[in-house]
C-alpha positions in Angstrom: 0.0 0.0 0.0 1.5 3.5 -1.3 1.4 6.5 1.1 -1.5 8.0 -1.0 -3.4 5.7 0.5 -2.7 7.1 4.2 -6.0 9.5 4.1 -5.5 9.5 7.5 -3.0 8.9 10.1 -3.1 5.3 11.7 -3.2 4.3 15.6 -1.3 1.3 16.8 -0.8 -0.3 20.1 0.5 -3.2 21.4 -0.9 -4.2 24.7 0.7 -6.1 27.2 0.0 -7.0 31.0 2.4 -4.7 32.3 2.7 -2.1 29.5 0.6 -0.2 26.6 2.6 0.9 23.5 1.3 3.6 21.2 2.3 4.8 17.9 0.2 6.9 14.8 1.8 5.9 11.6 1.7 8.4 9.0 2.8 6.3 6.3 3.4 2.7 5.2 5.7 1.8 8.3 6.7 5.1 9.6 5.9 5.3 13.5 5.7 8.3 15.0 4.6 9.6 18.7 5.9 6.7 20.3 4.6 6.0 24.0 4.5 3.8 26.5 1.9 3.9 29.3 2.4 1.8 32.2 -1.2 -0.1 32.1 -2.0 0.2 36.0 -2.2 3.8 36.0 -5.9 3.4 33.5 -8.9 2.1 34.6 -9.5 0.7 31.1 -7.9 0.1 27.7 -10.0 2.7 26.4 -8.9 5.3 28.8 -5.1 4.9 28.1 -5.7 4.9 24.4 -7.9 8.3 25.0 -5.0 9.6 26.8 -2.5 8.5 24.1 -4.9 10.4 21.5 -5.1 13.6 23.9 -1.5 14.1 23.7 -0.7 13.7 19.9 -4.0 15.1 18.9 -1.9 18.6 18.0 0.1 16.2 15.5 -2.4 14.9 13.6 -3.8 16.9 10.9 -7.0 14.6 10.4 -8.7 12.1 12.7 -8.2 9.2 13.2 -10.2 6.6 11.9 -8.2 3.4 11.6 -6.7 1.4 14.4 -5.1 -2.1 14.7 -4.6 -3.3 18.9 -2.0 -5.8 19.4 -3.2 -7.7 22.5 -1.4 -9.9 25.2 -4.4 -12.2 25.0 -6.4 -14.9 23.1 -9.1 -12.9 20.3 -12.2 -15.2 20.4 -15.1 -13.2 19.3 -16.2 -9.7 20.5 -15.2 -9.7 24.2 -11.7 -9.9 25.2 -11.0 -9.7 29.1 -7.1 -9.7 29.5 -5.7 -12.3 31.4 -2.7 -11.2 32.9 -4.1 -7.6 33.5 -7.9 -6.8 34.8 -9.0 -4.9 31.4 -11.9 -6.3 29.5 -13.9 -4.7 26.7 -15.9 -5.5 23.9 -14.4 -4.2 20.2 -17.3 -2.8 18.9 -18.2 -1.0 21.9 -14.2 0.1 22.3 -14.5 0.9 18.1 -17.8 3.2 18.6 -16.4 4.8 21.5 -13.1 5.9 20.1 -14.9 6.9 16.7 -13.5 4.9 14.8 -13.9 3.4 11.3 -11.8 -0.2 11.6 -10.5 -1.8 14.7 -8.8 -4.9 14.3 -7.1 -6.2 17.5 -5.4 -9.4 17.5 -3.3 -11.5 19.5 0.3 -9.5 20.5 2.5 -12.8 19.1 -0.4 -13.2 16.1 1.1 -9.7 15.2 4.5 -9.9 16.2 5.0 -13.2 13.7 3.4 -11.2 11.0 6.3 -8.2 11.6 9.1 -10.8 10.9 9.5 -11.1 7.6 9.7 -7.2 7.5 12.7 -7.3 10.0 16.3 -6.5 8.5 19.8 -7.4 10.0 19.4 -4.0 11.9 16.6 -5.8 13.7 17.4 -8.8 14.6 20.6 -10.7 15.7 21.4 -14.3 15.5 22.4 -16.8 18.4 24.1 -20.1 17.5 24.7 -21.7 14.3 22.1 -22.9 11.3 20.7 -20.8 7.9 17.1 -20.4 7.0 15.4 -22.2 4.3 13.5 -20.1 2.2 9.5 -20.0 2.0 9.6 -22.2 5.2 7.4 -21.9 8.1 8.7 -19.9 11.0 8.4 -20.3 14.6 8.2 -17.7 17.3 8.6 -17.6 21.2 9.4 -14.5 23.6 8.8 -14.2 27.5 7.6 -11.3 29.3 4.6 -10.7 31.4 3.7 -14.0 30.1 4.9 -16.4 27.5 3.8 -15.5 23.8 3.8 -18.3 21.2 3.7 -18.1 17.5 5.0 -18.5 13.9 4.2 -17.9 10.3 2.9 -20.6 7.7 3.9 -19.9 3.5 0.6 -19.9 1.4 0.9 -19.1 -1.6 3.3 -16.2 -1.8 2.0 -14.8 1.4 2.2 -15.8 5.0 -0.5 -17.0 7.4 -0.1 -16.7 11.2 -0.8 -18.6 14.1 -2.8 -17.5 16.6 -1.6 -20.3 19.4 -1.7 -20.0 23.8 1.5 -22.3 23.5 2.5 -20.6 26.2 0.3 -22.6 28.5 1.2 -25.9 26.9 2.7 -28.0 30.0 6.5 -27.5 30.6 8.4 -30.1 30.3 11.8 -30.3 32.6 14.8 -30.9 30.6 17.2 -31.6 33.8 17.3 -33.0 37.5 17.0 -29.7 39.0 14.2 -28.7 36.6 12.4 -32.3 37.8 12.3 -30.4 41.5 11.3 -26.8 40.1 8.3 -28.5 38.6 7.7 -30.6 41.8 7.2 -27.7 43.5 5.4 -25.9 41.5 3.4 -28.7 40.6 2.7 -29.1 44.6 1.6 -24.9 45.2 -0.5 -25.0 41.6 -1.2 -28.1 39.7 -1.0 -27.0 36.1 2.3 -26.5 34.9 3.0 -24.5 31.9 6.1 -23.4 30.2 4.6 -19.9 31.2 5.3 -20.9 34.6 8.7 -20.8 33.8 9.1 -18.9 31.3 8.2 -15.0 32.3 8.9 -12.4 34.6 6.6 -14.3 37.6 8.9 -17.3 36.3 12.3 -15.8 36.8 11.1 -15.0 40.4 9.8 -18.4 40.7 12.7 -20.5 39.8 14.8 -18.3 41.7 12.7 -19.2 45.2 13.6 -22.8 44.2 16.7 -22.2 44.2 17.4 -20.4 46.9 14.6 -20.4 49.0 14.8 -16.6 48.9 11.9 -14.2 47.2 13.6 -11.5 45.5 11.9 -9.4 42.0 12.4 -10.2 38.3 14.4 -6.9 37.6 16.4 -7.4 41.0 17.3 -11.3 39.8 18.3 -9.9 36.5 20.1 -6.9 37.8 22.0 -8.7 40.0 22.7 -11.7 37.6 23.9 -8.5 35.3 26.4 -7.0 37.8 27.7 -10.8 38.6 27.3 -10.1 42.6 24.9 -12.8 43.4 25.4 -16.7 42.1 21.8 -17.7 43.0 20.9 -15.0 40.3 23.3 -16.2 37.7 22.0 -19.8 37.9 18.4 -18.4 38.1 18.5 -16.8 34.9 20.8 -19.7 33.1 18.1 -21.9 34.2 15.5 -19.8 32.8 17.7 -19.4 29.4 18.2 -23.4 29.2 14.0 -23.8 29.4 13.3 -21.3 26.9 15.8 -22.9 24.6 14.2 -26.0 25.2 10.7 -25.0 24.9 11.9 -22.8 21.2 13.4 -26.3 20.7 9.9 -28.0 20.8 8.2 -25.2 18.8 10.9 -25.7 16.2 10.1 -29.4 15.9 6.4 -29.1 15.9 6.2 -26.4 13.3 9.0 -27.6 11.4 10.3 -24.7 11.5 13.2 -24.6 9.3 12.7 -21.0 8.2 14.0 -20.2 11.7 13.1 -19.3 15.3 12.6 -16.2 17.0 13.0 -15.0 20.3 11.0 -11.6 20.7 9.7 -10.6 24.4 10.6 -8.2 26.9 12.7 -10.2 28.9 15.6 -11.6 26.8 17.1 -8.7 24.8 17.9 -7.5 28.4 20.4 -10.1 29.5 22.9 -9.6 26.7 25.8 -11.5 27.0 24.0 -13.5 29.8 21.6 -15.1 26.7 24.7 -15.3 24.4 26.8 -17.9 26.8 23.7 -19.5 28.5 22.7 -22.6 27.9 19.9 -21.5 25.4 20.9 -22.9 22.3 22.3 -26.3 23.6 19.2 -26.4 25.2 17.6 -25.9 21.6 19.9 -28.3 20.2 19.4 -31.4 22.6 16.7 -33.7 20.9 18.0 -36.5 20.8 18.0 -38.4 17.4 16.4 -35.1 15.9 18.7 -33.4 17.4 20.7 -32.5 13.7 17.5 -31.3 12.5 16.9 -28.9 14.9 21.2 -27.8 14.8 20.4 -26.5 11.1 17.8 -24.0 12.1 18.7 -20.8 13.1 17.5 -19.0 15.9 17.4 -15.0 16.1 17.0 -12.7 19.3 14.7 -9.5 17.9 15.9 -6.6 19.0 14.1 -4.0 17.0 12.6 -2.0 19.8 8.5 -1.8 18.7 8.4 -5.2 16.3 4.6 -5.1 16.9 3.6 -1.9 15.3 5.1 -4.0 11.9 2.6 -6.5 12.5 -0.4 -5.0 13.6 0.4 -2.5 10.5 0.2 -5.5 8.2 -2.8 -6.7 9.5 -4.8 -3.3 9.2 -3.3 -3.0 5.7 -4.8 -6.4 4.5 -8.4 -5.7 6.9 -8.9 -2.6 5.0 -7.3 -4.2 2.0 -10.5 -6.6 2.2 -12.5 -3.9 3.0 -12.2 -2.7 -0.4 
């Protein structure tokens, strides 16, 4: 879509439990007003999206009547109620009461797999070894708040994507000391999903096992950063050696030899932490399959807002349809 077809400026957001991005584009992939809202200080979804509008409304020239919400949530139907936040809303009733023309809202990873082909090497950086095979599907992972779980199917010259809750697909341990961590956990809440492990709440988690010691997501990680506290270290290299071992299943599910990759708010934090933790052993140890899984690449994102590149391609197509 040419920039002729921007009548009107766009909104974007991508939601999560913790925090709401914002963005107007003005033209095919060019994000401006950039903000983040911290999601506790709204009542609703539509209140921090009418205070986002409030303060760029001086920088839009016309209204806006497009909009495409990237959601850390399952999309069934009309009503979504968020569940690693309290918002809830229905998307017509959010769609009249913003004014708006089209409102497509998805699932955040739905729209974050739909931003990867679109991502250059300025966006993205490779761990480990293996190339991508061309016109392949793709699989996608990435912790934060929760644990997202997507990927990208070929069809035809385009690409179709998943709309999956992987993230609450039992974990399975990989190791002795992940055997206990899931005994535990197993003991205090039945259910076990990777998202257990594998999230802010998971970092903290794993770390009590360890140590018998509650102590914050950003603490563990700072700490494991600055290299003062050994407990920390090994909570975060255990963390690192599940994901990789959960992107590891993904990989072989999807067969996903177009690649992997690792999005999230957690990971492009820990720098060389990730890049000498066990994650990509941890990818690599299937057994038999294991030299399957050895010739598929796996790629940290680092492009700061990868969302807005997804949910953009969704509107495009919606409105696409539309007409």
């Amino acid at each position: 879509m040419n920039d002729a077809a921007f009548a009107c400026p766009r909104l974007l957001a991508d939601v999560g439990g913790t925090n709401a991005r914002f963005a107007v584009e003005t033209a095919p992939l060019q994000f401006e007003a950039v903000a983040v809202l911290a999601c506790a200080d709204y009542p609703s979804l539509g209140a921090a999206i009418q205070a986002y509008l409030g303060s760029v409304a001086a920088r839009c020239s016309t209204p806006i009547r497009h909009a495409a919400i990237a959601i850390a949530n399952p999309v069934d139907g009309d009503q979504v109620a968020m569940t690693n936040h309290h918002w809830s809303f229905s998307i017509a009733g959010l769609r009249d009461a913003l004014g708006l023309a089209t409102l497509a809202v998805v699932n955040d990873f739905t729209a974050l797999a739909m931003a990867l082909p679109q991502l250059g090497p300025a966006q993205r950086v490779q761990v480990g070894g293996g190339a991508a095979q061309a016109g392949r599907p793709i699989g996608l992972i990435g912790a934060g708040t929760g644990l997202g779980v997507s990927g990208l199917v070929p069809a035809g010259g385009a690409w179709i994507p998943l709309a999956s809750e992987g993230g609450h697909a039992s974990f399975a341990p990989g190791d002795v000391f992940e055997d206990a961590v899931v005994s535990q956990l197993r003991a205090r809440f039945g259910h076990v999903s990777a998202e257990r492990l594998l999230s802010g709440p998971g970092i903290e988690l794993i770390h009590e096992c360890l140590s018998g010691k509650a102590l914050g997501a950003a603490d563990i990680t700072r700490r494991a950063l600055d290299g003062d506290c050994p407990d920390c270290v090994r909570s975060i290299d255990v963390f690192c050696g599940a994901l990789g071992s959960v992107a590891g299943n993904l990989a072989l599910t999807l067969g996903a030899t177009g690649g992997v990759f690792i999005g999230g708010g957690i990971v492009p934090r820990l720098g060389a932490l990730f890049e000498r933790s066990p994650f990509r052993a941890r990818f690599e140890d299937k057994g038999r399959l294991s030299p399957y899984v050895a010739r598929i690449p796996t790629w940290l994102i680092i492009e700061p807002y990868p969302a807005f590149f997804g949910a953009s391609a969704i509107l495009t197509g919606q409105l696409a349809e539309q007409h």
